[in-house]
Steps between C-alpha positions, in 0.01 A plus 500: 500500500585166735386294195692601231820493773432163598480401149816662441658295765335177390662538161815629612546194763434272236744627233707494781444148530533432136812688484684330763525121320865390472616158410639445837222601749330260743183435285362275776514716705419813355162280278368393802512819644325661201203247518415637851540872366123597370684789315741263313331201446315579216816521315573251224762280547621534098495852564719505825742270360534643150456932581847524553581284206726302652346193382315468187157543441460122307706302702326631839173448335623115375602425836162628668333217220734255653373538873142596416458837505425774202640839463189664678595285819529744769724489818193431754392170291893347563512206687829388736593285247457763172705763707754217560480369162571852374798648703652144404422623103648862571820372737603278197500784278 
Protein backbone atom coordinates (compact mmCIF):
# COMPACT_ATOMS: atom_id res chain seq x y z
CA UNK A 1 0.00 0.00 0.00
CA UNK A 2 1.91 3.45 -1.36
CA UNK A 3 -0.62 5.35 0.83
CA UNK A 4 -0.32 4.12 4.04
CA UNK A 5 3.82 4.25 3.31
CA UNK A 6 3.72 7.69 2.36
CA UNK A 7 1.77 8.48 5.35
CA UNK A 8 4.21 6.71 7.33
CA UNK A 9 6.90 8.87 5.99
CA UNK A 10 4.92 12.08 6.33
CA UNK A 11 4.60 11.44 10.04
CA UNK A 12 7.89 10.12 10.58
CA UNK A 13 9.60 13.31 8.75
CA UNK A 14 7.69 15.46 10.85
CA UNK A 15 8.45 13.94 14.29
CA UNK A 16 11.66 14.11 12.92
CA UNK A 17 11.32 17.66 12.62
CA UNK A 18 9.76 18.10 15.97
CA UNK A 19 12.38 16.11 17.55
CA UNK A 20 15.29 17.90 16.34
CA UNK A 21 14.58 21.57 18.27
CA UNK A 22 17.59 22.53 20.43
CA UNK A 23 18.13 25.85 22.03
CA UNK A 24 21.03 26.56 19.86
CA UNK A 25 19.89 25.79 16.25
CA UNK A 26 19.65 28.40 13.46
CA UNK A 27 15.83 29.01 13.76
CA UNK A 28 16.02 31.47 10.85
CA UNK A 29 17.18 29.44 9.00
CA UNK A 30 15.76 26.26 9.63
CA UNK A 31 11.72 28.42 9.98
CA UNK A 32 12.10 29.72 6.80
CA UNK A 33 12.94 26.62 5.39
CA UNK A 34 9.92 24.89 6.98
CA UNK A 35 7.44 27.52 5.50
CA UNK A 36 8.49 26.39 1.95
CA UNK A 37 8.17 22.59 3.05
CA UNK A 38 4.26 21.66 2.21
CA UNK A 39 4.92 18.62 4.53
CA UNK A 40 6.05 20.78 7.51
CA UNK A 41 4.31 23.79 7.33
CA UNK A 42 1.27 22.88 8.79
CA UNK A 43 3.07 22.46 11.96
CA UNK A 44 2.30 24.75 14.88
CA UNK A 45 4.80 26.89 15.95
CA UNK A 46 3.81 26.26 19.99
CA UNK A 47 4.10 22.79 19.17
CA UNK A 48 7.63 22.87 17.47
CA UNK A 49 9.00 25.00 20.06
CA UNK A 50 7.53 23.35 23.15
CA UNK A 51 7.58 19.10 21.93
CA UNK A 52 10.84 18.79 23.21
CA UNK A 53 10.04 20.74 26.30
CA UNK A 54 12.76 22.72 26.27
CA UNK A 55 10.82 25.77 26.71
CA UNK A 56 7.64 25.95 28.49
CA UNK A 57 4.38 25.60 27.25
CA UNK A 58 3.06 29.26 28.96
CA UNK A 59 5.85 31.30 28.40
CA UNK A 60 6.06 30.26 24.52
CA UNK A 61 2.41 30.78 24.32
CA UNK A 62 2.82 34.51 26.29
CA UNK A 63 5.41 35.43 23.96
CA UNK A 64 3.34 34.36 20.72
CA UNK A 65 0.47 37.07 22.49
CA UNK A 66 3.26 39.53 22.52
CA UNK A 67 4.05 39.42 18.64
CA UNK A 68 0.54 38.53 17.49
CA UNK A 69 0.21 35.19 17.01
CA UNK A 70 -1.93 32.29 19.00
CA UNK A 71 -0.90 28.84 19.79
CA UNK A 72 -2.69 27.42 16.57
CA UNK A 73 -0.26 29.72 14.46
CA UNK A 74 1.36 27.45 12.12
CA UNK A 75 4.89 27.68 10.52
CA UNK A 76 3.54 28.62 6.83
CA UNK A 77 1.53 31.82 8.32
CA UNK A 78 5.24 33.26 9.86
CA UNK A 79 6.28 36.30 8.52
CA UNK A 80 10.30 37.46 8.22
CA UNK A 81 9.82 39.42 11.02
CA UNK A 82 7.80 36.61 13.44
CA UNK A 83 10.62 34.04 12.51
CA UNK A 84 13.11 36.82 13.47
CA UNK A 85 11.23 37.92 16.37
CA UNK A 86 11.21 34.31 17.57
CA UNK A 87 14.82 32.86 17.23
CA UNK A 88 15.63 36.30 19.06
CA UNK A 89 12.95 34.86 22.00
CA UNK A 90 14.60 31.25 21.89
CA UNK A 91 18.56 32.56 21.55
CA UNK A 92 17.91 34.55 24.83
CA UNK A 93 16.80 31.58 26.54
Amino acid sequence: MKLISDIESIKSLRNEFLNDFVLKSDLTTILTEASDNNILNSIRIHKYLTSTALIGKVKTARFLESIELTEKTTIKQLSETNIRKIASFVSEL
